[in-house]
N, C-alpha and C positions, 0 to 999 in steps of 0.2 A: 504493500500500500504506500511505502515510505518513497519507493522509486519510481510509479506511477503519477504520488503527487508533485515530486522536486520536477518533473519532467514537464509539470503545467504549472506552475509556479515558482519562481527562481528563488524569493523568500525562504523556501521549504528545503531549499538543499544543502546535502552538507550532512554530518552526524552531531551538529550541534543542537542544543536544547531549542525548543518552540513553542510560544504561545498557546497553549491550546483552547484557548478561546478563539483567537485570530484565526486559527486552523477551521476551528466552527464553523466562522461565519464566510472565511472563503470556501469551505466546503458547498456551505448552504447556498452560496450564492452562484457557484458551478450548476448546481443541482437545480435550480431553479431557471437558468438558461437556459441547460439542456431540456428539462421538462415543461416546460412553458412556451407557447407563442405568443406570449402577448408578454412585455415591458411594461413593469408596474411606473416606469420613471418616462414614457409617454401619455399618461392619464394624471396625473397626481391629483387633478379635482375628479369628485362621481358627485351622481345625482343628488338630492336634498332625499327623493325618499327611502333612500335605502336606508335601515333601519338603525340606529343608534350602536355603539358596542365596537363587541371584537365579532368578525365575521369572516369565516375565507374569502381567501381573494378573487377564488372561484366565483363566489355572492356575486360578485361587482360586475354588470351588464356592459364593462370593457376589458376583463381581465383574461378571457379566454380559458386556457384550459389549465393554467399554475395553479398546484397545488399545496406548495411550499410557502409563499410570502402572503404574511396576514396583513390587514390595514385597518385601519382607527381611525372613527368618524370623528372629527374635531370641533364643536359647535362655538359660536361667538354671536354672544348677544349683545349689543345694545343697551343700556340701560335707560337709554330714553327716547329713541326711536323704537326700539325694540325690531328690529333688522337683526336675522338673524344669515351668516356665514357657516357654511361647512365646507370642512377641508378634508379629503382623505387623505391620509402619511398609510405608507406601507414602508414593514417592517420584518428586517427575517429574525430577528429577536428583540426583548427588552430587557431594561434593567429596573426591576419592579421595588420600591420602599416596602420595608417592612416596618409594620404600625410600632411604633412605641409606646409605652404607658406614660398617661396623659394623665396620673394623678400620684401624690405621694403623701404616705401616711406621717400622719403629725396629731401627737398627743395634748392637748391642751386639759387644764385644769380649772373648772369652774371654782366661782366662790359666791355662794347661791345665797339667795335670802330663804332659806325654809330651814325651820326649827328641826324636821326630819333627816333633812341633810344637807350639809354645810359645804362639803366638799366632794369632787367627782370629777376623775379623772376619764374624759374623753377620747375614742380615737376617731378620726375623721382620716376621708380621703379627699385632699384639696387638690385642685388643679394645679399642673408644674406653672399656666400661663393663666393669671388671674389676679386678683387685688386683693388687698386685706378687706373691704367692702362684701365682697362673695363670701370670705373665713367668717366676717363676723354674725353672717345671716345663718351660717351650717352651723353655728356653735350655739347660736339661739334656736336656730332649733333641736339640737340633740340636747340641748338643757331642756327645754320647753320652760323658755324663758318668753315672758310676753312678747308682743312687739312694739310696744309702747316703752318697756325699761331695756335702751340699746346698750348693748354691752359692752364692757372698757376693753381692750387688751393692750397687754404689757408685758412682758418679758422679764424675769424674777431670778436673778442669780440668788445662790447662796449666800453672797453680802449685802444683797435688798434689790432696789428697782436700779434697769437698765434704763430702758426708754418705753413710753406708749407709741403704739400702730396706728398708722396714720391710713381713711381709707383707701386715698391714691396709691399706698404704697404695693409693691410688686410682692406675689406669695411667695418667689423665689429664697427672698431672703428669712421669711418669719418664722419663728421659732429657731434657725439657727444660733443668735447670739447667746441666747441660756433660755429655758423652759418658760413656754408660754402661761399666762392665765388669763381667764377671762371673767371681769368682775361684774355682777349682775348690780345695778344702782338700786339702794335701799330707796320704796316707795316713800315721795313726798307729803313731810308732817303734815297737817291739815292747819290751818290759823288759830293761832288760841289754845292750840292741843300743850298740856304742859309737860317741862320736860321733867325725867324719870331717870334721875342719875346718881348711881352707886356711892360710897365709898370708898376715898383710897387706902388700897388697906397697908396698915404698917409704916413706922417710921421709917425715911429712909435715912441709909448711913452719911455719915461727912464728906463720903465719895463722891456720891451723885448731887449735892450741893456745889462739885466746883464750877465755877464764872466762866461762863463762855469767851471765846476769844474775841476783846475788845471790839478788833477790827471786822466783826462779826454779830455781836449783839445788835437786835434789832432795837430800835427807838421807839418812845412813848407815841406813837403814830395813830392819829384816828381818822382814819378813812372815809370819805364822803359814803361811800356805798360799803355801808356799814350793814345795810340790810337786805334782805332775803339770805340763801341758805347758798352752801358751799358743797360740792364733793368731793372727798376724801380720801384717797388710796396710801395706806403706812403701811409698815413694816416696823419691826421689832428686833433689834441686833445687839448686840454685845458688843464695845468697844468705842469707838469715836470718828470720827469722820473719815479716817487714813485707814484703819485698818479693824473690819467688821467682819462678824458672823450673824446670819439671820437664823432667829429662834419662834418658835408658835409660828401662825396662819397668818397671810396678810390680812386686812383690813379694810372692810370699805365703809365709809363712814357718810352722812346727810347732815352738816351743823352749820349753823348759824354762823353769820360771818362775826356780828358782836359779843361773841361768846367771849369769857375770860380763861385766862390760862387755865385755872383748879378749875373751871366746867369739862374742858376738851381735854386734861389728863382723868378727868372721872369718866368722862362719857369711852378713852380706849381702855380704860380697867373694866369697865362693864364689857365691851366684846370681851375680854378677855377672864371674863368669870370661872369661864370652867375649868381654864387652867392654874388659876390660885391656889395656891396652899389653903384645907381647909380651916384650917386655926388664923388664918389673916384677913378673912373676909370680912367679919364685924369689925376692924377694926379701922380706924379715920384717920387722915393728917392732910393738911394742907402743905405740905412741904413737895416742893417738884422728886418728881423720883424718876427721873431719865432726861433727856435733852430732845429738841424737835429739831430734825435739820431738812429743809426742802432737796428732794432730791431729784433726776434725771434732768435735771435744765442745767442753764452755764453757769449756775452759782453755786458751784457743789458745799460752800461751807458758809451757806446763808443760814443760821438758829435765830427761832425764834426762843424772844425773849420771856420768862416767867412775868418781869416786871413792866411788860406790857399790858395794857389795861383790855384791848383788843389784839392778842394776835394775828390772827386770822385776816386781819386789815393793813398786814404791811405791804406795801409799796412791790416786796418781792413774790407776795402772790398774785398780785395781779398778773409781774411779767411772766409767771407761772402758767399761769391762765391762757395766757395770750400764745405762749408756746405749745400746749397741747393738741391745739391744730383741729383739722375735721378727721379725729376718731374717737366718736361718739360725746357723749357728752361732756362740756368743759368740766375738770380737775386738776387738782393740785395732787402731787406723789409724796411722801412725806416719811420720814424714820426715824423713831423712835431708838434713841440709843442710849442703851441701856450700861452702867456699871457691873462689872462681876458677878460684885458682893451682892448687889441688891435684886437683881437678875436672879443671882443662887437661893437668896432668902424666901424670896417671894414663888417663884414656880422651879425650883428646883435644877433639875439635869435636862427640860424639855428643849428638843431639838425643834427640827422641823413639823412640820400638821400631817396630820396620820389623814389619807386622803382617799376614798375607796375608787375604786379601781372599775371602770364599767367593761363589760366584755366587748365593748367596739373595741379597744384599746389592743387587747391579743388576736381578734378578728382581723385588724386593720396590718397591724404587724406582719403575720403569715400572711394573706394576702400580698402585700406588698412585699416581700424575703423572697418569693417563686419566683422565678422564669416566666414573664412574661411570655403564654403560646397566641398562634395566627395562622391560619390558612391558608393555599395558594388565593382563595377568593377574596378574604380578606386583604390581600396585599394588592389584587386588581381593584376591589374599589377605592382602595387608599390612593393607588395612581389615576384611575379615573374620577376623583372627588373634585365636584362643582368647584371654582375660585373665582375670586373674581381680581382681573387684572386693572392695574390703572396704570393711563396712560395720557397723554395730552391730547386733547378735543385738534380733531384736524379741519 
């Protein structure tokens, strides 16, 4: 065979290695000369009705008697003449895509308003090409979260908050920088409704009484918009601005922006009742027992002050506010940073929030860990799939 082809083909001789593709397609296109009287590359257009697809070439009412070379109807529509164009291409082979997976699984972690369950780790399949907009609808609904309380997301290292998701932004990247969550906004107080705030329990030690750093402390500031209500995303860590560990569940909070310091450390000792030492819950002080520092914006060691009469009304929540952008409702990120000592006294060795686990989560996982499988059909309509081209109006 090897001395029959070099003899029709000068490419082919020789006892050196060859393309055996090339060899293919000049085989097939030998084959089709000899077999055929009719030249697929004297017709290149055929009729409008011959029917859509892959068809022999035989089909085509100029192709004669070839049996070898297929051809593909090529249609071009108009989008606003609506004129439509067919082209037939003949071909003695293709090079067919195979479909790839067009979704990747990502675990997100709710932090739900129900007394039944607080936390609930999700699995979803998001698209690899889509926006945080599409994530934050799939996550409201595998929470069966209303659609009136839109859900925050943020990204939650082990030392407190990253950044919040912004809708424009691309799925490509979310949840990569550290573990997502998603915080459902506590339902708006009603006017008049009063508030229902705990005790702080336990003295704290001489530790967590030391003075923030001058250049730092926020100032007696009262804010014109002093009123209606704020939301709240903290965290709870050990250490001090440079070098932290996050302990308990995050936090989402609904307060008043006029609230005073001793109301907004009573109102996070309340989320955090269940994790109290039972012997320190009746007990009260007014003495600060951790530090506030605003966090994922470019003021990473803005505290606010205990000796502010309104925190909640400094100057640096506003620009707070104004950076959190369009994903979901305006908040402020916030952390709570805790001493050692007082940290040890009060809730003991507890780490991170024990978060239950739903079965998308190991669903979504396997799923996603196989081998993507696909058919010879599948990979034909993947190449013959409608697109639409743009081009300049002639």
């Amino acid at each position: 065979l090897q001395n029959i082809v070099s003899k029709h083909s000068a490419q082919f001789r020789g006892n050196a290695q060859h393309d055996a593709l090339e060899f293919l397609l000049w085989l097939l296109d030998r084959m089709h000369e000899d077999l055929g009287t009719a030249s697929p590359a004297q017709h290149p257009h055929g009729p409008d009705q011959v029917a859509p697809g892959w068809v022999p070439w035989r089909c085509h009412p100029h192709a004669g008697d070839t049996t070898l070379v297929m051809f593909h109807r090529s249609s071009l529509t108009c989008p606003h003449c609506l004129k439509q164009s067919n082209t037939f291409d003949p071909f003695l082979c293709i090079s067919l895509p195979i479909p790839l997976r067009q979704t990747r699984a990502l675990s997100v972690t709710l932090v739900l308003q129900s007394e039944r369950r607080r936390f609930l780790r999700v699995g979803l399949a998001v698209p690899l090409l889509g926006t945080v907009a599409e994530l934050r609808e799939l996550v409201a609904r595998e929470g069966h979260v209303p659609a009136e309380q839109v859900v925050i997301l943020a990204e939650v290292s082990p030392q407190g908050f990253l950044r919040s998701l912004g809708d424009s932004e691309e799925l490509s990247a979310a949840g990569e920088g550290a573990p997502l969550y998603a915080f459902q906004p506590p339902p708006a107080r009603r006017p008049g409704c009063p508030r229902s705030l705990p005790a702080s329990p336990g003295a704290a030690q001489p530790e967590a009484q030391r003075p923030l750093p001058s250049t730092a402390r926020s100032s007696d500031c009262l804010h014109r918009g002093a009123a209606g209500h704020l939301l709240l995303l903290l965290c709870n860590a050990v250490g001090d601005g440079h070098r932290l560990a996050r302990f308990g569940p995050p936090l989402v909070l609904r307060e008043e922006r006029g609230i005073s310091w001793e109301q907004l450390q009573q109102s996070i000792l309340g989320q955090l009742q269940a994790l109290l030492r039972a012997e320190l819950r009746a007990q009260g002080t007014g003495v600060p027992l951790f530090r506030i520092r605003l966090a994922g914006g470019t003021e990473p060691c803005t505290y606010l002050s205990p000796q502010d009469p309104r925190p909640l009304c400094h100057p640096a929540i506003d620009r707070a506010l104004q950076l959190s952008g369009a994903g979901g409702p305006p908040h402020v990120k916030l952390m709570a940073e805790w001493d050692l000592s007082t940290k040890e006294r009060l809730f003991g060795s507890i780490q991170e929030e024990v978060v239950e686990e739903a079965e998308s989560v190991r669903r979504q996982q396997e799923a996603h860990r196989q081998q993507p499988s696909c058919t010879l059909d599948d990979c034909f309509q993947l190449y013959t799939k409608e697109e639409q081209v743009w081009g300049t109006p002639g």
